[in-house]
C-alpha positions in Angstrom: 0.0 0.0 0.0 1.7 3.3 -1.3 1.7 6.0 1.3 -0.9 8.1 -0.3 -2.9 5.3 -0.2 -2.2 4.8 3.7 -3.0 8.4 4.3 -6.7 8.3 2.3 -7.6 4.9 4.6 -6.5 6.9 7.9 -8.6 10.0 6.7 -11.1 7.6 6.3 -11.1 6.0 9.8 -12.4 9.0 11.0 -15.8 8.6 9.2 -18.3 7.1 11.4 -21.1 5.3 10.5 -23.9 6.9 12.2 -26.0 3.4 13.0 -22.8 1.2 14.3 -21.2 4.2 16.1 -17.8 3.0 14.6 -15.9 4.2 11.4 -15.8 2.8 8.5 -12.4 1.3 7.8 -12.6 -0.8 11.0 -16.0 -2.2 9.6 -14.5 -3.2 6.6 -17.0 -0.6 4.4 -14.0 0.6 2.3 -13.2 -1.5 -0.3 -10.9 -1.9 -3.6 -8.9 2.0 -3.1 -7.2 2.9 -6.3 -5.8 6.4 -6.4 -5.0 7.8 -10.3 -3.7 11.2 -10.5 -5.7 13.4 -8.1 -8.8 11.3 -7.7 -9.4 8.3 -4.9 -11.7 5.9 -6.1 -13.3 3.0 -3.7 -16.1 1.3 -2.9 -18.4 1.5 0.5 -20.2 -1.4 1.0 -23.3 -0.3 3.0 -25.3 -2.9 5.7 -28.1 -3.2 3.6 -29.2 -2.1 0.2 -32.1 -0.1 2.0 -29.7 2.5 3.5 -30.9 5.7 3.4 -27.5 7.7 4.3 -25.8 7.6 1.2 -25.4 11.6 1.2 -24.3 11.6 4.7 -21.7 9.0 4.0 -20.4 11.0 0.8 -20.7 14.3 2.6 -18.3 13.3 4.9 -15.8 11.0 3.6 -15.2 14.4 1.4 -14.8 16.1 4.6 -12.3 13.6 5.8 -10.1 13.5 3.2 -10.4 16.4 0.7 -8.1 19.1 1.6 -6.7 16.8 4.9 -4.7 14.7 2.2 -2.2 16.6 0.3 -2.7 15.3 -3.2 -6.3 14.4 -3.3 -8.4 16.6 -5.1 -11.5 14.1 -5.6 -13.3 10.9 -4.2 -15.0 8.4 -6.9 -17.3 6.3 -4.8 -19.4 3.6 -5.7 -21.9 1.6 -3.7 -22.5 -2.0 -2.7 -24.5 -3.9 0.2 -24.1 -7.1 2.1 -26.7 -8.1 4.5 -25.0 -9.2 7.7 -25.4 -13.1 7.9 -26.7 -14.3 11.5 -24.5 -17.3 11.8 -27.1 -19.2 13.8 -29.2 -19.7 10.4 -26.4 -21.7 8.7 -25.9 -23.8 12.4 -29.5 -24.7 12.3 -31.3 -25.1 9.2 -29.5 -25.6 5.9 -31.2 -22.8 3.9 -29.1 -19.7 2.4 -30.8 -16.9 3.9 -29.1 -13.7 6.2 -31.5 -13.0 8.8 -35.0 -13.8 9.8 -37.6 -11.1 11.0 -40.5 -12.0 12.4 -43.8 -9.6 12.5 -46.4 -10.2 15.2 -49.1 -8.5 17.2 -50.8 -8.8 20.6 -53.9 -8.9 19.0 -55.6 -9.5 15.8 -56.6 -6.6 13.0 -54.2 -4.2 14.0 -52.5 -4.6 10.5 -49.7 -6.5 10.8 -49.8 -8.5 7.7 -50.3 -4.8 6.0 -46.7 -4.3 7.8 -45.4 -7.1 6.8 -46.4 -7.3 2.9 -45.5 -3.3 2.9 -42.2 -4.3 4.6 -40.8 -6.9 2.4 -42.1 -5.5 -0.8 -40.0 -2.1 0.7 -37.4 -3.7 0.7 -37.2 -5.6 -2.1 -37.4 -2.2 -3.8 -34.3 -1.1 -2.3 -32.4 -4.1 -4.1 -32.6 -6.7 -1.2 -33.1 -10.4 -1.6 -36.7 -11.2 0.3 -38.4 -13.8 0.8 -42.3 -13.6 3.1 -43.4 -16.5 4.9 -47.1 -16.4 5.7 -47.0 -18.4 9.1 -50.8 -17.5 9.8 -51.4 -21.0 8.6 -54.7 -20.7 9.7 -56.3 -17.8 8.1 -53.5 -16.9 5.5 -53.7 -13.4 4.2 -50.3 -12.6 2.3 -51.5 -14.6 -1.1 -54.6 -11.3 -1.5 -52.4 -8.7 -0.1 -49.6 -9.8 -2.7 -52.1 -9.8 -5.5 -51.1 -13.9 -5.8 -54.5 -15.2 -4.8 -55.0 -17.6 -7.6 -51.1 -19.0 -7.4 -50.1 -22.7 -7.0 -46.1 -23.2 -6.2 -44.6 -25.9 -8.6 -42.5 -28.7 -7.0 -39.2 -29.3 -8.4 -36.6 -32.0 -7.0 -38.9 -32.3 -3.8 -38.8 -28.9 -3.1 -41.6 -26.1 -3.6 -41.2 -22.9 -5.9 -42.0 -19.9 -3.6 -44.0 -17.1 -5.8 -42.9 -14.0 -6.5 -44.7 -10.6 -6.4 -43.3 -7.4 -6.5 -39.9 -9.1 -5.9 -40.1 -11.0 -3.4 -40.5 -14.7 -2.7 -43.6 -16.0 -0.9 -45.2 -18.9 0.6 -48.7 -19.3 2.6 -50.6 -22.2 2.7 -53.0 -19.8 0.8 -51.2 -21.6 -2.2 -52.6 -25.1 -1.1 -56.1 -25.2 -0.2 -59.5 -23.5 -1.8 -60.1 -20.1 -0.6 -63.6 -22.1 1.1 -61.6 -24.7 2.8 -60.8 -24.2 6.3 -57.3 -25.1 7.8 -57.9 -26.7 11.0 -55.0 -27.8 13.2 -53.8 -28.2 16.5 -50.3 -27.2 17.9 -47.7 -29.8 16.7 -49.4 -29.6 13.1 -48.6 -25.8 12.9 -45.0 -26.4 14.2 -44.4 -28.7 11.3 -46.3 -26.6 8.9 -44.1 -23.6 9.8 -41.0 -25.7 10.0 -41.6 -27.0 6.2 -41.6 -23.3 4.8 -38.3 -23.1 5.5 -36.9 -26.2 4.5 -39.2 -27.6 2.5 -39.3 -24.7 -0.2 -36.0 -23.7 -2.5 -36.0 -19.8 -1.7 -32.6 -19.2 -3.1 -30.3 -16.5 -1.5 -32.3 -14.3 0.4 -30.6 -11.3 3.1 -34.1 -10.8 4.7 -37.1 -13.2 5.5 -39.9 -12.1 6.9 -42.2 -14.6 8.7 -45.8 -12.6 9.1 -47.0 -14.4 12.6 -50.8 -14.9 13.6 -51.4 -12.6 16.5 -51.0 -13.2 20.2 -48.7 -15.5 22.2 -50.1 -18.6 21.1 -48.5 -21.4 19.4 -47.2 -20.4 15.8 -45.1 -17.6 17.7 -43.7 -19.9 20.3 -43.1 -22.3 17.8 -40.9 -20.0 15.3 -39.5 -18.5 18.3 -38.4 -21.8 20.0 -37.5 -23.5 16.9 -35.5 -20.9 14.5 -32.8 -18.2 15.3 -34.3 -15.3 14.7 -32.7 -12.6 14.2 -35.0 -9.6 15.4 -39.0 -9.2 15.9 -41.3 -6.6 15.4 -44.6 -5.9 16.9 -47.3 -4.2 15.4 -49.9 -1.9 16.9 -52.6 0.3 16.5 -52.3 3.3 19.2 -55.1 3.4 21.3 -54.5 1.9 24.7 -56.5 -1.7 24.4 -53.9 -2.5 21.5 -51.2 -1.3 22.8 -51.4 -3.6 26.2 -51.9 -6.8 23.8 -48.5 -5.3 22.2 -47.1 -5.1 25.3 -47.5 -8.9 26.2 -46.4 -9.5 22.4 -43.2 -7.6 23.4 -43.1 -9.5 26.6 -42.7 -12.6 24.9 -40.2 -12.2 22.7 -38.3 -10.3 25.5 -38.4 -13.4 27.5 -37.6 -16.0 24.5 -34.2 -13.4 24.2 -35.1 -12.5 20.6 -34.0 -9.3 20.0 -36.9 -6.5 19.6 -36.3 -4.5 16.6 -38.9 -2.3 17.4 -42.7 -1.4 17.7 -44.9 0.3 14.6 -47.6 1.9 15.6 -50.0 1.4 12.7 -53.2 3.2 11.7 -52.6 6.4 13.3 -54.8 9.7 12.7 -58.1 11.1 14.3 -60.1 7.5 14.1 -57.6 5.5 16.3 -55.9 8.8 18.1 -51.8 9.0 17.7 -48.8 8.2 19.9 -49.6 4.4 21.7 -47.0 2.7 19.8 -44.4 5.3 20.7 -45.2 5.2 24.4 -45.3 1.9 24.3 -41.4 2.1 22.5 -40.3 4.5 24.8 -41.6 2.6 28.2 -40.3 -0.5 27.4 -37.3 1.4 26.0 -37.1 -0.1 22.4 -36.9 1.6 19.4 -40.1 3.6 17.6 -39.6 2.2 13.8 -42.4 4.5 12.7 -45.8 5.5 12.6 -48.0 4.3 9.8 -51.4 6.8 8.9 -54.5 5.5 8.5 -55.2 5.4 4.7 -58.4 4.4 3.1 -55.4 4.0 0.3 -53.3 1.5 2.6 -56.9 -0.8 2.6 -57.6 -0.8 -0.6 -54.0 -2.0 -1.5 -54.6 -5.1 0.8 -57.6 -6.2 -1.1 -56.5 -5.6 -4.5 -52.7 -6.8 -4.1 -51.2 -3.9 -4.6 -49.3 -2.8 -1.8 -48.8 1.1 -1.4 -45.5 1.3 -0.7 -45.0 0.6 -4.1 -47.8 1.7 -6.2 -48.1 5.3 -4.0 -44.2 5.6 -2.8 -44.8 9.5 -2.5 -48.3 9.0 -0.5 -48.1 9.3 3.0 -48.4 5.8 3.9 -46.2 4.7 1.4 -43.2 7.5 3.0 -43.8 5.7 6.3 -43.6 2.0 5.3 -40.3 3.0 2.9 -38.7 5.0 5.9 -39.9 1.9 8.2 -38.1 -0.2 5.7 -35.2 1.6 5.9 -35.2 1.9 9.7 -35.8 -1.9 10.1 -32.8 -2.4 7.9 -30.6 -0.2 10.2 -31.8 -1.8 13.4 -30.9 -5.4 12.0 -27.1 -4.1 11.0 -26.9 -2.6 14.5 -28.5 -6.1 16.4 -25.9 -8.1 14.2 -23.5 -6.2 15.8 -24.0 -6.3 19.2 -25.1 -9.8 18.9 -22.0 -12.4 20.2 -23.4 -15.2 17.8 -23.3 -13.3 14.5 -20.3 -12.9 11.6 -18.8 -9.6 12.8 -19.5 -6.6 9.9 -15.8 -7.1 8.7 -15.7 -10.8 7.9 -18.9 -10.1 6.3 -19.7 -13.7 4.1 
């Protein structure tokens, strides 16, 4: 490494990345430095695609090094992501995938599979590999909220196809029975149900799944909890005060099973439902707010036709909230990774 080139990555290590709280260098962000004439050039390799701090990150590795490094007159970056991989994954089941988020609720109808279809298809958007597990086995909603209500997956070499929508990869049991044919099951038969989404189906590479729970603290939670590392939950609620004390149990549980809460979205806000529950709730429990969602007649419709607003109504005000939730999501999973003893560190990144 030529001196010049030492002095750019020490100007560098001064740049801290505002999530992790440490600088870039050290996180291994900075990648493939090549300095011709006056100009550095190098990658930064963000924690997710969804990343929303790409200005900051250029404001200030200009700030670092133009006019500190004698020599250096301009910076040519480019841009790549990797997912941190929670190691557990690969220890337990044998399926390619990063991390694992699951969405739950303390109670039903508080939107939560509105969170999770918006969520996935959000970031999907952004350029991550998704896939969305419907583990409501019972009353599966993802298949009309994805627009995929007629689809059957194929099976090839014993494994099941997951359909895509919007870009991301899904699987309900939606896809196996009549829309008039009730699922009934008892406990163990969920388990196994839940357990063969993930191994059972060939979803490829994926850096985020997200497992859209039935609500409560009943068996499919404890199951997925119990049975898979995941890497984070969050828990949806509306905010007026009967919804927010189911959230609370939700929150409870997970707190208790030591998966790491990624945060509570308080959905449905506005005059109807009042404002602020899901924030009190965030800040009592002392976990992070991931956003507020507004009630939108817009946000309903989108359910029942399969068209999820965060994509087909980005600039509406519904669709804002579920991309920044997206994006905050993303940035809580990067910083759980990192405080997390059983995960790759960011700078062995796989």
């Amino acid at each position: 490494m030529s001196d010049l080139t030492t002095q750019v990555m020490a100007a560098l290590s001064t740049v801290i990345e505002p999530e992790l709280h440490r600088d870039i260098v050290s996180l291994n962000m900075v990648r493939d430095l090549e300095i011709v004439g006056d100009t550095a050039t190098f990658t930064i390799v963000l924690t997710t695609p969804a990343c929303p701090l790409k200005n900051v990150f250029l404001s200030r590795c200009n700030d670092a090094v133009i006019g500190k490094v004698a020599g250096i007159n301009r910076l040519d970056i480019k841009w790549d992501a990797q997912v941190p991989t929670d190691r557990r994954i690969g220890g337990n089941l044998d399926v390619p995938m990063r991390s694992i988020i699951a969405v739950a609720s303390g109670k039903g109808g508080v939107g939560k599979s509105t969170v999770a279809t918006n969520l996935s298809v959000a970031l999907a958007d952004a350029g991550a590999r998704v896939g969305l597990i419907d583990a409501d086995i019972l009353n599966p909603n993802i298949p009309m909220m994805m627009g995929l209500g007629n689809g059957r997956p194929r099976v090839v070499n014993n494994k099941m196809l997951p359909i895509e929508a919007y870009g991301v990869k899904v699987m309900s049991t939606g896809f196996l029975i009549e829309a008039d044919k009730p699922m009934i099951m008892r406990g163990p038969m969920l388990h196994s149900a839940i357990r063969q989404f993930f191994t059972d189906v060939n979803w490829g590479n994926l850096d985020y799944m997200v497992v859209d729970l039935p609500p409560g603290t009943g068996d499919a939670p404890l199951s997925l909890a119990q049975s898979f590392p995941l890497t984070g939950a969050i828990v949806v609620t509306q905010p007026q005060d009967v919804a927010v004390s189911d959230a609370l149990r939700g929150a409870a549980m997970f707190e208790q099973l030591n998966v790491p809460l990624l945060g509570i979205v308080e959905n449905m806000a506005g005059d109807f439902f009042g404002t602020g529950g899901g924030e009190r709730l965030a800040n009592d429990r002392k976990i992070p707010f991931l956003g507020r969602i507004p009630l939108d007649a817009e946000v309903r419709k989108g359910g029942d036709y399969g068209r999820p607003v965060a994509i087909v109504q980005p600039d509406s005000a519904a669709g804002k909230a579920f991309t920044q939730m997206a994006q905050t999501v993303a940035a809580r999973i990067s910083v759980v990774m990192l405080q997390t003893a059983d995960v790759i560190p960011l700078n062995i990144i796989g």
